[in-house]
CHARMM-style PDB file with segment names, atoms N, HN, CA, C and O in Angstrom:
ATOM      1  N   UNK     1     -40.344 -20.650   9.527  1.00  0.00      PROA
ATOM      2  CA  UNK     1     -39.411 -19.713  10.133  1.00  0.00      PROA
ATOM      3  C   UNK     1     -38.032 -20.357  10.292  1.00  0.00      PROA
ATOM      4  O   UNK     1     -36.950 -19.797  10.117  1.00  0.00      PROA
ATOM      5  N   UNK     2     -38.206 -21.367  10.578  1.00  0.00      PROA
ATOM      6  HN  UNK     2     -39.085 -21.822  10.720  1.00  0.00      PROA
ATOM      7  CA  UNK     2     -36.473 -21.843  10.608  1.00  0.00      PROA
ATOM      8  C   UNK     2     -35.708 -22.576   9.308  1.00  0.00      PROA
ATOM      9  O   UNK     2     -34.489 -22.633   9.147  1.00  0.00      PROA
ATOM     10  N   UNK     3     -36.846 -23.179   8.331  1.00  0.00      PROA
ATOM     11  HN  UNK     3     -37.836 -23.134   8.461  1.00  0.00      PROA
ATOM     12  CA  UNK     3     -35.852 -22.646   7.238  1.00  0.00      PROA
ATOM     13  C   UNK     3     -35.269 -20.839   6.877  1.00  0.00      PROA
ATOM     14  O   UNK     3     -34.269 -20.560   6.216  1.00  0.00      PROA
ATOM     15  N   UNK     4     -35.950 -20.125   7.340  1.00  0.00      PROA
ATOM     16  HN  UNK     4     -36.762 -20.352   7.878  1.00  0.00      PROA
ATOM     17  CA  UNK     4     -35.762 -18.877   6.854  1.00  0.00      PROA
ATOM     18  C   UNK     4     -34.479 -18.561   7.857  1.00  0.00      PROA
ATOM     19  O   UNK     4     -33.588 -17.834   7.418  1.00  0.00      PROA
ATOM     20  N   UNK     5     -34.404 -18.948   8.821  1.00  0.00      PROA
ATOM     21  HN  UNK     5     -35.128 -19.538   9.178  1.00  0.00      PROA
ATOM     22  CA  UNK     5     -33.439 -18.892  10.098  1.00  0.00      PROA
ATOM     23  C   UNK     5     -31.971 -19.668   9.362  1.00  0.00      PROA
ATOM     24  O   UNK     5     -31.013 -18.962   9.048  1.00  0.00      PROA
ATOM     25  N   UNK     6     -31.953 -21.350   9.123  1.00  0.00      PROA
ATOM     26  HN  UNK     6     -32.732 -21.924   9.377  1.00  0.00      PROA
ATOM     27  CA  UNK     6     -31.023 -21.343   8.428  1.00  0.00      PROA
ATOM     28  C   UNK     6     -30.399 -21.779   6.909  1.00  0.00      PROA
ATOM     29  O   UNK     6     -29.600 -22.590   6.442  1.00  0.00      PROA
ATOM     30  N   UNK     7     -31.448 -20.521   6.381  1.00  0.00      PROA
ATOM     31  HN  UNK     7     -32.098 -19.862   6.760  1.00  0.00      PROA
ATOM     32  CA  UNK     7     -30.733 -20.078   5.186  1.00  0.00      PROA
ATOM     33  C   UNK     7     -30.000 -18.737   5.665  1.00  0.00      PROA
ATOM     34  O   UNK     7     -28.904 -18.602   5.120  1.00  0.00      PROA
ATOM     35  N   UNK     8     -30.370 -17.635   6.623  1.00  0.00      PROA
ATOM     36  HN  UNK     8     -31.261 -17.744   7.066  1.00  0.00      PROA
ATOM     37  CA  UNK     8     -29.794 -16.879   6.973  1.00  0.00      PROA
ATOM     38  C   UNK     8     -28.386 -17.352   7.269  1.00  0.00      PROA
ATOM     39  O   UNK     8     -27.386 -17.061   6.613  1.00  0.00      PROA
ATOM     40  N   UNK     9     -28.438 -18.042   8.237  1.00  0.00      PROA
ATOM     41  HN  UNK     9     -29.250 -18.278   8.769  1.00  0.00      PROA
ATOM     42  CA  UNK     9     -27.353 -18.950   8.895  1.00  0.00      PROA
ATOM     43  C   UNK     9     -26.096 -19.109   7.583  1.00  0.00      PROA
ATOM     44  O   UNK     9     -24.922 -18.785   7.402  1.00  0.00      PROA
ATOM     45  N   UNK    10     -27.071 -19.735   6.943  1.00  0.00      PROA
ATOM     46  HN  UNK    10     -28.025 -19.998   7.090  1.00  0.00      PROA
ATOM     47  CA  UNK    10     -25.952 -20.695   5.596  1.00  0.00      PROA
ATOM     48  C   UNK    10     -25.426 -19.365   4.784  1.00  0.00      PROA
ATOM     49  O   UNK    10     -24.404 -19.564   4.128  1.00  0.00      PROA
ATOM     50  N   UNK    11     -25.980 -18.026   4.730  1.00  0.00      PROA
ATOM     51  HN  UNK    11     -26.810 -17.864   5.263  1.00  0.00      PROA
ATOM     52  CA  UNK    11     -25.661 -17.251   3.864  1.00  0.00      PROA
ATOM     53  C   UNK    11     -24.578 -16.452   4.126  1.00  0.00      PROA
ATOM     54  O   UNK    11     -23.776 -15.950   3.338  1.00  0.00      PROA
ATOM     55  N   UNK    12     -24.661 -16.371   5.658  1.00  0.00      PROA
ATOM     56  HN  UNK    12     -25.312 -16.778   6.298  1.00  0.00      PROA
ATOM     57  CA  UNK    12     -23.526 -15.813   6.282  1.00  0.00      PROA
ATOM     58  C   UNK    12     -22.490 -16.225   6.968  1.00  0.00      PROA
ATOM     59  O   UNK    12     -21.754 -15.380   7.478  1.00  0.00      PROA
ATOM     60  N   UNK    13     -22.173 -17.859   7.149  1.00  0.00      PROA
ATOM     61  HN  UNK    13     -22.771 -18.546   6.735  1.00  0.00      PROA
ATOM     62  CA  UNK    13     -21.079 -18.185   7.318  1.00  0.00      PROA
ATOM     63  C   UNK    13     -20.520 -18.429   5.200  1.00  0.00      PROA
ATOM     64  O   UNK    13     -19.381 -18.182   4.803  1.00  0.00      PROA
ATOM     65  N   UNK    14     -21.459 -18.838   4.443  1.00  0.00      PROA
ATOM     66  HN  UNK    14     -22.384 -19.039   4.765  1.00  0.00      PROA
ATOM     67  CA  UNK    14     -20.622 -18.294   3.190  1.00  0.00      PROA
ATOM     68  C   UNK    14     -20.118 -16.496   3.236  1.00  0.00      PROA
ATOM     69  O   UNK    14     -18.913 -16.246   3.249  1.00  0.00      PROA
ATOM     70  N   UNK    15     -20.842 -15.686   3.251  1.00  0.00      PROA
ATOM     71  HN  UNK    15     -21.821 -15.889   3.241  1.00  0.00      PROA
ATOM     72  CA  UNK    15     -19.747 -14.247   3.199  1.00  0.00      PROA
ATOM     73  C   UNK    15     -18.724 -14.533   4.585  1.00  0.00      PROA
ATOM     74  O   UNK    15     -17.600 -14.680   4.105  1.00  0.00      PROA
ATOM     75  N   UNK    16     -18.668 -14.628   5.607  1.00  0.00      PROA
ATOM     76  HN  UNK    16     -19.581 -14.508   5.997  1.00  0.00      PROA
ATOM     77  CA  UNK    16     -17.652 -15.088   6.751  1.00  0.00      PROA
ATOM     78  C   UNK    16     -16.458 -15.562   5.651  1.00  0.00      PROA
ATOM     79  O   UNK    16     -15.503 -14.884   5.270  1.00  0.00      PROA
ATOM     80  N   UNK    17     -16.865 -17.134   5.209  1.00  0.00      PROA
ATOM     81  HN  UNK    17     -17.641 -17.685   5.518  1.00  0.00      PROA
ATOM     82  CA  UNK    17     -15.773 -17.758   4.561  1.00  0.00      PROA
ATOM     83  C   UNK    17     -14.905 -16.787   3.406  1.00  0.00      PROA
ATOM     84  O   UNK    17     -13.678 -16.689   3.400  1.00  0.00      PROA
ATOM     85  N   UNK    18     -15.975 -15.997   2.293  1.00  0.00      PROA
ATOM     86  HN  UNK    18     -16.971 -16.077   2.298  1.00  0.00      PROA
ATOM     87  CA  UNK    18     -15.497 -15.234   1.303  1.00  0.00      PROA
ATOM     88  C   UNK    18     -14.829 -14.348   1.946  1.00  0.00      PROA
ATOM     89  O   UNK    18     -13.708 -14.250   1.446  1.00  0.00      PROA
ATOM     90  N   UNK    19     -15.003 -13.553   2.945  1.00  0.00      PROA
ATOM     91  HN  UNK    19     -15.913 -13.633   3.351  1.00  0.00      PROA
ATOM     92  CA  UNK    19     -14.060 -12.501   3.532  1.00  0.00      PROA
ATOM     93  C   UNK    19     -13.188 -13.395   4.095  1.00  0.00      PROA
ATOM     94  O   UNK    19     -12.214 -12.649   3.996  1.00  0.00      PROA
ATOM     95  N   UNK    20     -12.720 -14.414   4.623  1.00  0.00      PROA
ATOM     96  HN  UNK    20     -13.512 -15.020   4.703  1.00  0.00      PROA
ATOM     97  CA  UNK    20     -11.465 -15.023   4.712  1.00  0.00      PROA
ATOM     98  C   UNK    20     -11.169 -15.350   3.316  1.00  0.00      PROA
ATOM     99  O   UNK    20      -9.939 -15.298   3.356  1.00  0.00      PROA
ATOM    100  N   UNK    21     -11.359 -15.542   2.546  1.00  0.00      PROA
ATOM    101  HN  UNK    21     -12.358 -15.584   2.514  1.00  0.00      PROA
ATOM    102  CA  UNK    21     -10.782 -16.039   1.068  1.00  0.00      PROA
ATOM    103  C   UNK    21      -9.900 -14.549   0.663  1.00  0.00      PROA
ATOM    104  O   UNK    21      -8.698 -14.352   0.485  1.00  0.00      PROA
ATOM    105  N   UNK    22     -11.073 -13.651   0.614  1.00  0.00      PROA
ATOM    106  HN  UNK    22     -12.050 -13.811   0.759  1.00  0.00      PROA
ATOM    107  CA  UNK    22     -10.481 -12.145   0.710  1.00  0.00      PROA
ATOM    108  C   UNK    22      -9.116 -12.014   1.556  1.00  0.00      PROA
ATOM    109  O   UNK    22      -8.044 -11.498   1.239  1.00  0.00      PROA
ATOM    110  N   UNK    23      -9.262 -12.246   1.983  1.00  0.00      PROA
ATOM    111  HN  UNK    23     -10.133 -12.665   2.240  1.00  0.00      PROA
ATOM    112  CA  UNK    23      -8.309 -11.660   3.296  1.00  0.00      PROA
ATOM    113  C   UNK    23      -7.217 -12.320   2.810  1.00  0.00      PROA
ATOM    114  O   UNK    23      -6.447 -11.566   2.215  1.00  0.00      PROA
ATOM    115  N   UNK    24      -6.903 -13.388   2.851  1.00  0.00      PROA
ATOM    116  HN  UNK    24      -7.528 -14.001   3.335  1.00  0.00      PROA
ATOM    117  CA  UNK    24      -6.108 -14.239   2.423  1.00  0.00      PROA
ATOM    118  C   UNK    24      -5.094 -13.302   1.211  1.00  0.00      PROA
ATOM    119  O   UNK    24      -4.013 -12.722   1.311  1.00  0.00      PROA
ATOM    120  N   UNK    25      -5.985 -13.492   0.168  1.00  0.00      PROA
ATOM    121  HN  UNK    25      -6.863 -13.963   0.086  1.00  0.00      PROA
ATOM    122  CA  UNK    25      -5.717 -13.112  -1.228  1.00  0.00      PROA
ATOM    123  C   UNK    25      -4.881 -11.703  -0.793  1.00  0.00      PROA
ATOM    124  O   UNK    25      -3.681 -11.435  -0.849  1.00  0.00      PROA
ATOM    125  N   UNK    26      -5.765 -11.116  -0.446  1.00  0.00      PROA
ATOM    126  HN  UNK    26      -6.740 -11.334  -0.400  1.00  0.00      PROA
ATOM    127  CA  UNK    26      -5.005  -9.594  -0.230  1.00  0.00      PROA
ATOM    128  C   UNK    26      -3.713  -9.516   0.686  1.00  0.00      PROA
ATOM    129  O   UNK    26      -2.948  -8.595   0.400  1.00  0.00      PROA
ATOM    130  N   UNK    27      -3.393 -10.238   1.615  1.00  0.00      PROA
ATOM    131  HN  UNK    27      -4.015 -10.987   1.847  1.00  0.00      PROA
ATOM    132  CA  UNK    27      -2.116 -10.429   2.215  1.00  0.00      PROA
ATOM    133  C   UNK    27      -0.948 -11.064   1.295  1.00  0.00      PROA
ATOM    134  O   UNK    27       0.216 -10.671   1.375  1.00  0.00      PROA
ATOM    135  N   UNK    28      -1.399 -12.152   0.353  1.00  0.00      PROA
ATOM    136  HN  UNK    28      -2.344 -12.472   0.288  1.00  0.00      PROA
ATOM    137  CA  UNK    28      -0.532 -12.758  -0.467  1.00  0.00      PROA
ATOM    138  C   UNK    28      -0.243 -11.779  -1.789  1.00  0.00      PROA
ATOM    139  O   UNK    28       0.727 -11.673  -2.540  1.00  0.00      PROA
ATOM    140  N   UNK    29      -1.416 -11.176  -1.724  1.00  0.00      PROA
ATOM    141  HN  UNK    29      -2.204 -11.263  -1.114  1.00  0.00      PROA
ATOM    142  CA  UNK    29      -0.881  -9.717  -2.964  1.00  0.00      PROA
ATOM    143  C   UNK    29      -0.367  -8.843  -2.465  1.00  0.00      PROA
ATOM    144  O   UNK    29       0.286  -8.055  -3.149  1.00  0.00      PROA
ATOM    145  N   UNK    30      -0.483  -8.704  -1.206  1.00  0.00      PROA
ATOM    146  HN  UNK    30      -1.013  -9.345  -0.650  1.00  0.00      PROA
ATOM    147  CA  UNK    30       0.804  -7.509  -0.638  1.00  0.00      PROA
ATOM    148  C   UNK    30       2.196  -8.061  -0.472  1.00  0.00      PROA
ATOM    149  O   UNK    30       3.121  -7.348  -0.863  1.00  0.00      PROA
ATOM    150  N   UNK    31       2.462  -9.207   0.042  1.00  0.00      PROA
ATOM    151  HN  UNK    31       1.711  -9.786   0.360  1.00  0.00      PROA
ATOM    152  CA  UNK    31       3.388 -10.121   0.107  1.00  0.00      PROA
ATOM    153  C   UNK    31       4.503  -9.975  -1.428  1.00  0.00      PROA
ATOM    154  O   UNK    31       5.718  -9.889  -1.254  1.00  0.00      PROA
ATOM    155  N   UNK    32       4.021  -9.967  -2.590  1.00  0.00      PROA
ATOM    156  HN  UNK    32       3.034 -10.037  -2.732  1.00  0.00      PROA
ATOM    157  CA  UNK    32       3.859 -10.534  -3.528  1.00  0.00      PROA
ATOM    158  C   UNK    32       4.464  -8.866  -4.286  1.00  0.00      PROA
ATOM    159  O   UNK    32       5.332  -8.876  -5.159  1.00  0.00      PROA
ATOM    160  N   UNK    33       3.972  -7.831  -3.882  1.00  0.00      PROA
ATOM    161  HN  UNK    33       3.267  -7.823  -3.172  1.00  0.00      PROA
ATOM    162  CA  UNK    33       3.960  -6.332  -3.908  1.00  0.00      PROA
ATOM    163  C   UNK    33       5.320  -6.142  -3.731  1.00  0.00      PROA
ATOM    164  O   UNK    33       6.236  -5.888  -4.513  1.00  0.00      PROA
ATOM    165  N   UNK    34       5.245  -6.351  -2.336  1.00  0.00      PROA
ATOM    166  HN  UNK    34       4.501  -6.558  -1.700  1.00  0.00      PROA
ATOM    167  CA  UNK    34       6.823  -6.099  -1.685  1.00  0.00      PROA
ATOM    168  C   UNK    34       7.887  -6.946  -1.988  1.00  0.00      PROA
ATOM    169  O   UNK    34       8.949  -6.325  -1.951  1.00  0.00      PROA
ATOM    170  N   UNK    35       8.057  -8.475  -2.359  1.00  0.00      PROA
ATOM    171  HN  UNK    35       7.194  -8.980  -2.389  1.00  0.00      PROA
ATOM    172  CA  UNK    35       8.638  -9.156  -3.292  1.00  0.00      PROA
ATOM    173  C   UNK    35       9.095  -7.921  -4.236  1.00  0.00      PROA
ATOM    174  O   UNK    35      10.035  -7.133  -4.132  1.00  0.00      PROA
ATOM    175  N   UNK    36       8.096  -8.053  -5.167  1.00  0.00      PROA
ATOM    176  HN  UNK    36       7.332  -8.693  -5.252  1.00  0.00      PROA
ATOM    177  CA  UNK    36       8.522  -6.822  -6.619  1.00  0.00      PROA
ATOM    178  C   UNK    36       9.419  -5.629  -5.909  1.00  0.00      PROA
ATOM    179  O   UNK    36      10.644  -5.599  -6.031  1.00  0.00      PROA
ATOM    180  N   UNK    37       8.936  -4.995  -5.421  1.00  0.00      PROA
ATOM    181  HN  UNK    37       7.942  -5.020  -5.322  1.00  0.00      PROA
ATOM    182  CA  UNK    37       9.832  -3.849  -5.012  1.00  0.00      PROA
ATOM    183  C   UNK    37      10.783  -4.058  -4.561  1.00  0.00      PROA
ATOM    184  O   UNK    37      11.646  -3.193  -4.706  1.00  0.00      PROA
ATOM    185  N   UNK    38      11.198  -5.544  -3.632  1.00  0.00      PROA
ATOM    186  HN  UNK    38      10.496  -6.247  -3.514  1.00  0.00      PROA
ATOM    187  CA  UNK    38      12.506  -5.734  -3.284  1.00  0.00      PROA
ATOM    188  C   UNK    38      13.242  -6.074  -4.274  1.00  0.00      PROA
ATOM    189  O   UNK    38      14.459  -5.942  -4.144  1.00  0.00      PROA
ATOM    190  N   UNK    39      12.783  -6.515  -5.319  1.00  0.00      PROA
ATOM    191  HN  UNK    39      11.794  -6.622  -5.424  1.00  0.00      PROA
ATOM    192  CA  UNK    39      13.320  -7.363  -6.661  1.00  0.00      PROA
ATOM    193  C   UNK    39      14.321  -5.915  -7.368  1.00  0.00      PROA
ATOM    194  O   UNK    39      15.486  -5.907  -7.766  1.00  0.00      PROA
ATOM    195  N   UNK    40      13.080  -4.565  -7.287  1.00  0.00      PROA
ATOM    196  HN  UNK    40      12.134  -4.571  -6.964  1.00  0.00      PROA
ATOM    197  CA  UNK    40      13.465  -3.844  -8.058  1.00  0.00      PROA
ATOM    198  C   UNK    40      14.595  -3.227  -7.675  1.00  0.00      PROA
ATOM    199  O   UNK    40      15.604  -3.178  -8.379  1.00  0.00      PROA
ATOM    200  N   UNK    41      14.456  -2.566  -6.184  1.00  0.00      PROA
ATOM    201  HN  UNK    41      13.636  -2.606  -5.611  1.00  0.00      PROA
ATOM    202  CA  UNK    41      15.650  -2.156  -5.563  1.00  0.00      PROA
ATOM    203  C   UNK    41      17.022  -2.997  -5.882  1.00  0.00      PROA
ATOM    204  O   UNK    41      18.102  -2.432  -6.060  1.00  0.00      PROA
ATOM    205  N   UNK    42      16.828  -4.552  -5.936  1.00  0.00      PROA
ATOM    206  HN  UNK    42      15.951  -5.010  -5.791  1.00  0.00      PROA
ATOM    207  CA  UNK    42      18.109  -5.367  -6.215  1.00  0.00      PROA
ATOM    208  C   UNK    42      18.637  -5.018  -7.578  1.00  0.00      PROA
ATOM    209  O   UNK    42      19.845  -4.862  -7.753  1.00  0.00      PROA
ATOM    210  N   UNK    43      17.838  -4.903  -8.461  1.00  0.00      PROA
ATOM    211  HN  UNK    43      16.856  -5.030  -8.319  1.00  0.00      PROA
ATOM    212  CA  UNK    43      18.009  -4.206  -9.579  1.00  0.00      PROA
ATOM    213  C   UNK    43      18.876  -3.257  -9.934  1.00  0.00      PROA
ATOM    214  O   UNK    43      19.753  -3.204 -10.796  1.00  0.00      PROA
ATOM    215  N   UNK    44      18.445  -2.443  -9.046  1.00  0.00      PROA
ATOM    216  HN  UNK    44      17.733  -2.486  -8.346  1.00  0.00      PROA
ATOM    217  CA  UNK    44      18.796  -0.925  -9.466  1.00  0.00      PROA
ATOM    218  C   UNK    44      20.057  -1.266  -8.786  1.00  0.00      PROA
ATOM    219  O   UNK    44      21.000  -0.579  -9.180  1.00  0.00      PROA
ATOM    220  N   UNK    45      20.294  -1.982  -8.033  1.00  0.00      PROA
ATOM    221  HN  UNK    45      19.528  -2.540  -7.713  1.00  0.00      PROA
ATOM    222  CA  UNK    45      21.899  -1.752  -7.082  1.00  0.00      PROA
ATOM    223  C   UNK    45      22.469  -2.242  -8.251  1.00  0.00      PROA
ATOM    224  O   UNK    45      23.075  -1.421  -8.939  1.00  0.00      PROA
ATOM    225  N   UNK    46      22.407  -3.498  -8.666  1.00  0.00      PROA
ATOM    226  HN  UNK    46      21.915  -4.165  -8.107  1.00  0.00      PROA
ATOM    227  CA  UNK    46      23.148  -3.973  -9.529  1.00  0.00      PROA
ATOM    228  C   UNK    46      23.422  -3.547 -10.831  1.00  0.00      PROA
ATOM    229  O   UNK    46      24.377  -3.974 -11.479  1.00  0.00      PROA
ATOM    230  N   UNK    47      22.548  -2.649 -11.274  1.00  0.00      PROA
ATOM    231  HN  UNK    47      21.772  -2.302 -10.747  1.00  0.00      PROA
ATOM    232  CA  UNK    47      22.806  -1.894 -12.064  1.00  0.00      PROA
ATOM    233  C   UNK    47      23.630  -1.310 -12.149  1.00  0.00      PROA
ATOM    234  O   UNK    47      24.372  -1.428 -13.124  1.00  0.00      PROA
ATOM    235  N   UNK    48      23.961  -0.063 -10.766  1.00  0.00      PROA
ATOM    236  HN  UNK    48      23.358   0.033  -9.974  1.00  0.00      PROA
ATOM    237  CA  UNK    48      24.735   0.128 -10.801  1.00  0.00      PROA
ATOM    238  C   UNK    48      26.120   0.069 -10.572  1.00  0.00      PROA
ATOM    239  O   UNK    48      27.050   0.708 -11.064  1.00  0.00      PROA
ATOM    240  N   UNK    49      26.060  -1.212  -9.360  1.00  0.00      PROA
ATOM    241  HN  UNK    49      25.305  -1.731  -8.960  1.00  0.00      PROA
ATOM    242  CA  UNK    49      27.629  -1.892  -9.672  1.00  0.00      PROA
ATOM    243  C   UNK    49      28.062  -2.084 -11.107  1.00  0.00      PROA
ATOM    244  O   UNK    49      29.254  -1.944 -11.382  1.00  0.00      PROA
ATOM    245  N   UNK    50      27.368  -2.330 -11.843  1.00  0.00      PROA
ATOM    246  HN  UNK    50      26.400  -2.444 -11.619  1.00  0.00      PROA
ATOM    247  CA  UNK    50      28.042  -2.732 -13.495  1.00  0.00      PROA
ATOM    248  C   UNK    50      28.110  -1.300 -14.066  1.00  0.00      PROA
ATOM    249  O   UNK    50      28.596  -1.509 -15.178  1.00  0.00      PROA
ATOM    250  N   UNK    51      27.934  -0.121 -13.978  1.00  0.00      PROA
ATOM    251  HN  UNK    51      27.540   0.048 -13.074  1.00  0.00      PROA
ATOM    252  CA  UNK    51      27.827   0.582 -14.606  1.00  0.00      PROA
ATOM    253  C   UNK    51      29.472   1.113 -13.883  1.00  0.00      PROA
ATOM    254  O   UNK    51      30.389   1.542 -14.585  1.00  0.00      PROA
ATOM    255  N   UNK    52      29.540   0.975 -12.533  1.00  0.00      PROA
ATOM    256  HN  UNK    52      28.795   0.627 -11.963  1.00  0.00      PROA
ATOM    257  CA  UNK    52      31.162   1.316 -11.955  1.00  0.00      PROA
ATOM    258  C   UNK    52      32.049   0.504 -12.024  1.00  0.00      PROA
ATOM    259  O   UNK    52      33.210   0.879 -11.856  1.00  0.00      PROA
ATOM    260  N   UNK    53      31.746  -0.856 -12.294  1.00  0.00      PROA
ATOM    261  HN  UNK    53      30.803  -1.161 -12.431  1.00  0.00      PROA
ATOM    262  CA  UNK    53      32.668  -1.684 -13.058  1.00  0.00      PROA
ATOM    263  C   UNK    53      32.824  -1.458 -14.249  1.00  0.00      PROA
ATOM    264  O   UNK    53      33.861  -1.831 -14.797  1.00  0.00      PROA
ATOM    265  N   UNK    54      31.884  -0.824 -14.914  1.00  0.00      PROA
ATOM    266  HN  UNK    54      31.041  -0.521 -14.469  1.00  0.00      PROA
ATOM    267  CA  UNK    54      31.883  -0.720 -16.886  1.00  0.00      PROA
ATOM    268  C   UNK    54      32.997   0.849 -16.549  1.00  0.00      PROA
ATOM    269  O   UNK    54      33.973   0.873 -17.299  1.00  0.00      PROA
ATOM    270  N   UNK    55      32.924   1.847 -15.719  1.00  0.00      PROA
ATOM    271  HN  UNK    55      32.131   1.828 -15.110  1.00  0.00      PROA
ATOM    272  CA  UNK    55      34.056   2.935 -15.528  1.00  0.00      PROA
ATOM    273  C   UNK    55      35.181   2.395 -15.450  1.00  0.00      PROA
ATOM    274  O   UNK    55      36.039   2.638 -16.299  1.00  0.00      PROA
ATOM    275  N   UNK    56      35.413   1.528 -14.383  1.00  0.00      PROA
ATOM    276  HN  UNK    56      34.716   1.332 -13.693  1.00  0.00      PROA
ATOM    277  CA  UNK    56      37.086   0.975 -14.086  1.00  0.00      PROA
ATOM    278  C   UNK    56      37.068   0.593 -15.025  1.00  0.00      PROA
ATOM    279  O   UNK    56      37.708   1.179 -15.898  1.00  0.00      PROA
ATOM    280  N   UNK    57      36.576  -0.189 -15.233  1.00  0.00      PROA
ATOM    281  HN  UNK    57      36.056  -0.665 -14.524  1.00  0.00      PROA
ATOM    282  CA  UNK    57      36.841  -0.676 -16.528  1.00  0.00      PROA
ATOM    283  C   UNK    57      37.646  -0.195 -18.088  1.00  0.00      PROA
ATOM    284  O   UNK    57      38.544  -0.876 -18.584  1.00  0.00      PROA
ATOM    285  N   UNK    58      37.278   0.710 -18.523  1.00  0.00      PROA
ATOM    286  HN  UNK    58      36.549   1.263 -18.119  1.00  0.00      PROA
ATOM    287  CA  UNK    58      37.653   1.834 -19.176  1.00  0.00      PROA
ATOM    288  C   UNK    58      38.043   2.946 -19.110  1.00  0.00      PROA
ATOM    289  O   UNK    58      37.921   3.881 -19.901  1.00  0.00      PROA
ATOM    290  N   UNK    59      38.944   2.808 -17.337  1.00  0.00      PROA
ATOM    291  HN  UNK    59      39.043   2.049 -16.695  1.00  0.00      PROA
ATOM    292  CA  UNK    59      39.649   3.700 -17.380  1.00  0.00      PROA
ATOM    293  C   UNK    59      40.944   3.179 -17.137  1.00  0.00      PROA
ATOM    294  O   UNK    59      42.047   3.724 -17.189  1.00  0.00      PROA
ATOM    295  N   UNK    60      40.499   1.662 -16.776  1.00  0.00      PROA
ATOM    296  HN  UNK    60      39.603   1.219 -16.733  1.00  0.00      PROA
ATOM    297  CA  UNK    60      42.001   0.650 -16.958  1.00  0.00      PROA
ATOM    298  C   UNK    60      42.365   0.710 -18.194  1.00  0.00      PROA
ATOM    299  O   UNK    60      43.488   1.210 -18.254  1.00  0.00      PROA
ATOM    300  N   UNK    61      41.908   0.410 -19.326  1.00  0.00      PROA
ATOM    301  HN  UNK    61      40.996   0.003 -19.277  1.00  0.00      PROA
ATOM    302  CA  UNK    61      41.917   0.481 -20.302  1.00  0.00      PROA
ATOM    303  C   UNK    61      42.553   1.334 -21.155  1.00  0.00      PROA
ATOM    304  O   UNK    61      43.315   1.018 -22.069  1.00  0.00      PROA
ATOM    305  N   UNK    62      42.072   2.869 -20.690  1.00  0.00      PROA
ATOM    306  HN  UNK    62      41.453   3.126 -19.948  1.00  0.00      PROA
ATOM    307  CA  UNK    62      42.746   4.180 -21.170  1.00  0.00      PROA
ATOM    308  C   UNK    62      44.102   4.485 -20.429  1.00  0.00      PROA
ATOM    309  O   UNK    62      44.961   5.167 -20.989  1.00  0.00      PROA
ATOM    310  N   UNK    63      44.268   4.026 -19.293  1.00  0.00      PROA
ATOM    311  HN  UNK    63      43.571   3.473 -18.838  1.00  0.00      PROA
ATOM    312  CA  UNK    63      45.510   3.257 -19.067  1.00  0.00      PROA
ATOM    313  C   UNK    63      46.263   2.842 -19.559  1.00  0.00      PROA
ATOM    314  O   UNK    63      47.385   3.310 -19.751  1.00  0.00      PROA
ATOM    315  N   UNK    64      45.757   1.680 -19.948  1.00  0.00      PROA
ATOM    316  HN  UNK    64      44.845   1.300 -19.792  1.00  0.00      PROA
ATOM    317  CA  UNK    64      46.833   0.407 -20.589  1.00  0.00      PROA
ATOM    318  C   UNK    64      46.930   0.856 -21.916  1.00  0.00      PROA
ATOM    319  O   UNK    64      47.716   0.176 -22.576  1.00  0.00      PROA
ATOM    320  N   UNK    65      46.288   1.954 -22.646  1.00  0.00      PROA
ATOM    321  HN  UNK    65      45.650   2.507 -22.111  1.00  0.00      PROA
ATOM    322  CA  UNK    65      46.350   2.445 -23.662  1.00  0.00      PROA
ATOM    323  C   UNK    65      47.676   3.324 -23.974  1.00  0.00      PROA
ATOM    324  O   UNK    65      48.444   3.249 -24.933  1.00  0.00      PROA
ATOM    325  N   UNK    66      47.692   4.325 -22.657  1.00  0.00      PROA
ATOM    326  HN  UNK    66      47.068   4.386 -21.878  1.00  0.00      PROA
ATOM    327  CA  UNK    66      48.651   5.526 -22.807  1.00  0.00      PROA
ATOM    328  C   UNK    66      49.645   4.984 -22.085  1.00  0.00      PROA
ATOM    329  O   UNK    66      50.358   5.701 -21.383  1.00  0.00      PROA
ATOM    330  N   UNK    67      49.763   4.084 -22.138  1.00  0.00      PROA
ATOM    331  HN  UNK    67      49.183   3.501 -22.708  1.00  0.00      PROA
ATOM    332  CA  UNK    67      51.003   3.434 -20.960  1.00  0.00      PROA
ATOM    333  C   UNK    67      52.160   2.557 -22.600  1.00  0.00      PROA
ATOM    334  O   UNK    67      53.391   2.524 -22.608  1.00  0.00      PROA
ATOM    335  N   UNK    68      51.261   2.006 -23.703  1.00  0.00      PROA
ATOM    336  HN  UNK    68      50.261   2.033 -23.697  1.00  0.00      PROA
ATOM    337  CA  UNK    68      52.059   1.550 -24.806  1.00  0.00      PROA
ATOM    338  C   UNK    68      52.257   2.906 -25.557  1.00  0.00      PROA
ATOM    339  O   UNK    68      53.286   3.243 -26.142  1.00  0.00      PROA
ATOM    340  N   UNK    69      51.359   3.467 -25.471  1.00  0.00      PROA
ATOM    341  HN  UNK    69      50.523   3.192 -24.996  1.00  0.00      PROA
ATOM    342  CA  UNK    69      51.774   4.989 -26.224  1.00  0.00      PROA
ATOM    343  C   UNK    69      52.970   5.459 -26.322  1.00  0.00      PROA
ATOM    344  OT1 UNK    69      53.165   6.543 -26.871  1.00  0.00      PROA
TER     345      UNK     69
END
């Protein structure tokens, strides 16, 4: 009976440990989630700063165009 006692024992502080391994993992993949999405949002801003710099840009331009005209 008490090997049977602790193998019980031994079987369930291993799942204990695996659900902390779990646990772990899944916080560092959410972590990791929201990283990306902050990444992407930075993205997209910067995107579009260059896309309103790529306007001034070419409208300085069409400017400096009709201004030698």
């Amino acid at each position: 009976m008490r090997q049977y006692e602790d193998s019980a024992c031994s079987l369930q502080w291993t799942i204990q440990m695996r659900d902390k391994q779990i646990t772990v993992i899944s916080e560092k993949l959410n972590s990791h989630l929201a990283l990306f999405n902050s990444v992407g949002k930075e993205v997209a801003a910067v995107k579009q700063v260059l896309g309103d710099v790529e306007c001034l840009v070419g409208e300085k331009e069409n400017v400096g165009m009709s201004a030698l005209s």
